[in-house]
C-alpha positions in Angstrom: 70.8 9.7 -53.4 67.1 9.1 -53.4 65.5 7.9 -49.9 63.5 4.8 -49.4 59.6 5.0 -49.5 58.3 6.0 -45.7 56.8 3.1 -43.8 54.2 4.5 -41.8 52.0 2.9 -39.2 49.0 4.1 -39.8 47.6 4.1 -43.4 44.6 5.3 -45.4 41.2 2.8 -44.8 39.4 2.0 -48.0 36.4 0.9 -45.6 36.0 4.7 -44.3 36.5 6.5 -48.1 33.3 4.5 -49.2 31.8 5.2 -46.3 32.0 8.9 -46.6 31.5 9.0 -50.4 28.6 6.9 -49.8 27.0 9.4 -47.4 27.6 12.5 -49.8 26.1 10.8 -52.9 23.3 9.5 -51.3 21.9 12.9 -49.9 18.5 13.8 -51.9 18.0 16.3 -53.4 21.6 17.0 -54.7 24.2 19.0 -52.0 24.0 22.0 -54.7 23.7 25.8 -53.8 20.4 26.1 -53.9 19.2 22.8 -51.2 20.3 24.2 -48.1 19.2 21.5 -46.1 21.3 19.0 -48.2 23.9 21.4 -47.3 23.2 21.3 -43.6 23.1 17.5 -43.5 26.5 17.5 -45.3 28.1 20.0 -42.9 26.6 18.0 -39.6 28.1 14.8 -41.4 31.4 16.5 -41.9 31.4 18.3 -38.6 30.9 14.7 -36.8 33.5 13.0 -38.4 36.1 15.5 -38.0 34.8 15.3 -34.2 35.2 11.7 -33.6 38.7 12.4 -34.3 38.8 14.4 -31.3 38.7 17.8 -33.1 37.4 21.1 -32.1 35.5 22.4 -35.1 35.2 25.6 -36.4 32.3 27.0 -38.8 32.8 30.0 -40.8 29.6 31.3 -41.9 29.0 34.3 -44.3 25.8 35.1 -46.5 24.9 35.0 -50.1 21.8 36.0 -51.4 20.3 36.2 -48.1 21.1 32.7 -47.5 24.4 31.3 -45.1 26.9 29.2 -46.3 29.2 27.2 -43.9 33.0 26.6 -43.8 34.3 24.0 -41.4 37.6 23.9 -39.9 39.6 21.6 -38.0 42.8 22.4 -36.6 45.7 19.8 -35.6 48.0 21.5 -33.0 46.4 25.0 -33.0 48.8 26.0 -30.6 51.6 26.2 -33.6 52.0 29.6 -35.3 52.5 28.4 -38.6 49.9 26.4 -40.9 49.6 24.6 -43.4 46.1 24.5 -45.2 44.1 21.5 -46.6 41.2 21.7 -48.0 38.4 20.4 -50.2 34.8 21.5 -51.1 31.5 19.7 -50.4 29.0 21.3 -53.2 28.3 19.9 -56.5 27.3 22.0 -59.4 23.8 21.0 -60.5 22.1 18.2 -60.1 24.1 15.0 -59.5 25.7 12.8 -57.1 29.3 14.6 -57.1 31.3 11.4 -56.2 34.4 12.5 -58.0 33.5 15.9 -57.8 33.9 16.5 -55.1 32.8 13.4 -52.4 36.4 11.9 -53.4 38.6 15.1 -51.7 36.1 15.6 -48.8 36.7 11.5 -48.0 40.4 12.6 -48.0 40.3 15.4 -46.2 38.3 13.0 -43.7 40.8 10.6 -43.9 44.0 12.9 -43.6 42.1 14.3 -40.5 41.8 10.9 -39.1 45.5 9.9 -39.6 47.0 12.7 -38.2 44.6 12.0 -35.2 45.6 8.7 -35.0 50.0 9.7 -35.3 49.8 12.5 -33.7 53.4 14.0 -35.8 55.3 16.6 -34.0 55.6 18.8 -36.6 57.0 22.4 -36.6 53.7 23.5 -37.8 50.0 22.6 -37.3 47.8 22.1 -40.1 43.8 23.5 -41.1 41.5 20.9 -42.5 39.1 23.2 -43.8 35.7 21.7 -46.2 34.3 24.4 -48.1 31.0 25.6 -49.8 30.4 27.2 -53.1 33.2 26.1 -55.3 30.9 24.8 -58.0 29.5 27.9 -60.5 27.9 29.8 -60.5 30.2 30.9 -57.6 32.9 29.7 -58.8 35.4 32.3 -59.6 34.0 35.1 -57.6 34.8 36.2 -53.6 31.7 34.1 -52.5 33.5 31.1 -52.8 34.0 29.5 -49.4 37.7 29.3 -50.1 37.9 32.6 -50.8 36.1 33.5 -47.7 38.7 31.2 -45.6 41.9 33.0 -47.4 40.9 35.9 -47.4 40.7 36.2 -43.5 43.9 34.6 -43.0 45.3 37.4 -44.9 43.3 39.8 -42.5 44.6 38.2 -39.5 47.9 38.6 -40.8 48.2 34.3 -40.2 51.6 32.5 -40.7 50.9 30.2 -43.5 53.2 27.7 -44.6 50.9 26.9 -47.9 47.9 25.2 -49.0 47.1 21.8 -50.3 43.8 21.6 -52.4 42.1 17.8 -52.8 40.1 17.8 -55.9 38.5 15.1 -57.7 41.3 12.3 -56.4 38.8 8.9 -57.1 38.8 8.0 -61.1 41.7 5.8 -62.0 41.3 3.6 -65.1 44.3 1.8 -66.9 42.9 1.3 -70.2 44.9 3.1 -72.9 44.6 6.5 -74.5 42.0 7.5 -71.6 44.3 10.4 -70.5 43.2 13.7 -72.3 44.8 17.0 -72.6 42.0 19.0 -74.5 43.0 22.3 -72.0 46.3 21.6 -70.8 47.7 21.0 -75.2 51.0 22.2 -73.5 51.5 18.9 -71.2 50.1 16.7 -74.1 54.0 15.4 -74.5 54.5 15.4 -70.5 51.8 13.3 -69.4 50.5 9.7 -70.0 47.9 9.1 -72.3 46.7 6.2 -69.8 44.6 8.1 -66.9 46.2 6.0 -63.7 47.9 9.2 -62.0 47.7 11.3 -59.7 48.8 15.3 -61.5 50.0 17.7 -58.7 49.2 21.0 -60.1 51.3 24.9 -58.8 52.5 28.0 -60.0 56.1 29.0 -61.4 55.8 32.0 -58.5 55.7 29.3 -55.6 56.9 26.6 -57.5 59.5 25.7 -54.7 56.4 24.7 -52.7 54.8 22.8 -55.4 58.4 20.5 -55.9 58.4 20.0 -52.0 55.5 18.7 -52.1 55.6 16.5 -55.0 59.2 15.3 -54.2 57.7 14.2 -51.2 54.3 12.3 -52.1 56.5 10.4 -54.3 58.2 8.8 -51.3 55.0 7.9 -50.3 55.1 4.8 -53.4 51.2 3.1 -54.3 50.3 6.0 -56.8 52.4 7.7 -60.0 52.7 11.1 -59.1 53.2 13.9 -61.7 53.8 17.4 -61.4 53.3 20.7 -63.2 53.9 24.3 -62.4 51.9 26.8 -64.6 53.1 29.7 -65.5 49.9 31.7 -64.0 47.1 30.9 -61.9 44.7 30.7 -65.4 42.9 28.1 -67.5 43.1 24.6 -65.8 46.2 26.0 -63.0 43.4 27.9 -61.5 40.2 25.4 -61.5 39.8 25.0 -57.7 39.8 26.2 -54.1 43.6 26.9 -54.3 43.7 29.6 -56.5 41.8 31.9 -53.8 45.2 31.4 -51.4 47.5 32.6 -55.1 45.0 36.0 -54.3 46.8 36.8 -51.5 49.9 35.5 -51.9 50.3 31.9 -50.1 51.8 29.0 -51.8 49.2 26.3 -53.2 48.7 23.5 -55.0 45.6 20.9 -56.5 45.8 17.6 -56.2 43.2 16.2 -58.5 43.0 13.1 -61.2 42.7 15.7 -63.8 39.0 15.9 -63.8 37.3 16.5 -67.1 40.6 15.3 -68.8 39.9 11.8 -67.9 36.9 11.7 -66.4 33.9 11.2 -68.8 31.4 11.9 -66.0 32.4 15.3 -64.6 29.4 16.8 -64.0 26.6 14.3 -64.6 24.3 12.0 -63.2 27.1 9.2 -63.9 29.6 10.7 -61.7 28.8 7.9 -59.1 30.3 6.2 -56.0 30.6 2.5 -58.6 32.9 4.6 -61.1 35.8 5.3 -58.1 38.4 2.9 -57.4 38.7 3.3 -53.6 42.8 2.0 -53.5 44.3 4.3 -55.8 42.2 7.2 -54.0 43.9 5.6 -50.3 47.4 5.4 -52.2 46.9 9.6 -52.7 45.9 9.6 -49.3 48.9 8.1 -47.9 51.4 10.0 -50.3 49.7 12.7 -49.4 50.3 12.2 -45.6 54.2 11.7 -46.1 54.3 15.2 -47.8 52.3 17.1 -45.0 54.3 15.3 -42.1 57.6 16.4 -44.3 57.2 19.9 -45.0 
């Protein structure tokens, strides 16, 4: 017997998402690798808001190239042994505005921070809201990644991890037909929609139990079709963000992302702007989002 969709008292503020995305877009020159100070004034930005919530905030620094690139990290209930990760990077790759990718996650991760601020769950765990640097190439791939940086001393401090959530790209809805690609993913052509109005939770067959958790339970969340997929491996499009650094060492995780490049005819260009996201879907993720973490 299925169970109704949660009610819950606080709920995802379009007002704040555009206010974020807003900031991040707007930040001249582009919040690539190569501007640190664009980089700075993201990380203050990021470092305030998670502080208005009445976090504590971490930064994990480490170099490349002989210059330093931050992680920050906000922790609900640090007293708790066990954690569950959420994540989502700040950089673009190149030059452009990055309001999909990746302004969209880093207003969620905002958001999710602010929520459980505001409710305050007693949960049996407590949960990391980490933003990270150097997703975008031409890190991407290699340990320099800031999400590689962050796993990787979890598994050195030998940390009780429950698993990992990974927002990316969660802002470009459209309900005109046959928008939905599967150019890279030929195997889910019959699986998905063609119409690009989802939200596509993405894991691997080896922690697949965490994956279905999760998705079982943003479903109960309602505003937003959620669909799932667990990949055989961590390669191809399974592997395409911050998550699969936590697969490296063994820790459940999972992207939740609009697909990206599948749908999204401005991945990487100067038209990936804050007019092309559609602000209630991207709260609707939010909130299903929020049911799952509270439910684990």
């Amino acid at each position: 017997m299925s169970r109704p969709a949660i009610t819950m008292p606080f709920t995802a503020r379009e007002n704040r998402l555009y206010r974020d995305v807003e900031f991040l877009t707007s930040l001249r020159p582009f919040r690539n690798w190569v501007n640190l100070e664009s980089l700075k004034k993201c990380c203050s930005y990021i470092e305030a808001e998670f502080s208005k919530s009445g976090y504590e905030v971490t930064r994990q620094t480490w170099k490349v190239h002989g210059n330093d690139y931050t992680n920050l990290i906000a922790s609900f209930a640090p007293d708790k042994q066990k954690r569950l990760i959420v994540g989502a990077h700040y950089d673009v790759a190149g030059e452009q505005p990055g309001a999909d990718d990746n302004a969209s996650a880093i207003a969620g991760l905002l958001e999710t921070a602010r929520l459980l601020a505001q409710t305050k769950p007693d949960l049996d765990y407590g949960v990391d809201l980490v933003a990270y640097c150097l997703e975008e190439p031409p890190f991407f791939g290699t340990p320099h990644m800031g999400s590689y940086i962050h796993a990787q001393s979890l598994y050195e401090s030998k940390a009780d991890v429950l698993g990992m959530i990974n927002y990316e790209m969660i802002g470009y809805f459209t309900e005109e037909p046959n928008t939905q690609t599967c150019v890279y993913i030929p195997e889910l052509k019959d699986i998905l929609p063609t119409t690009g109005n989802f939200i596509f939770v993405v894991g691997q067959q080896g922690h697949g139990k965490f994956t279905e958790n999760v998705y079982n339970r943003m479903k109960e969340g309602g505003g937003v079709d959620v669909r799932m997929h667990n990949f055989p491996d961590g390669g191809g499009f399974a592997g395409f963000s911050d998550h699969r650094n936590y697969w490296k060492f063994g820790y459940p995780a999972l992207m939740i992302t609009d697909t990206g490049f599948e749908r999204n005819h401005n991945y990487h260009r100067l038209t990936d702007t804050i007019e092309t996201l559609n602000f209630e879907k991207m709260a609707a993720v939010i909130n299903s989002t929020f049911v799952a973490i509270n439910q684990l």
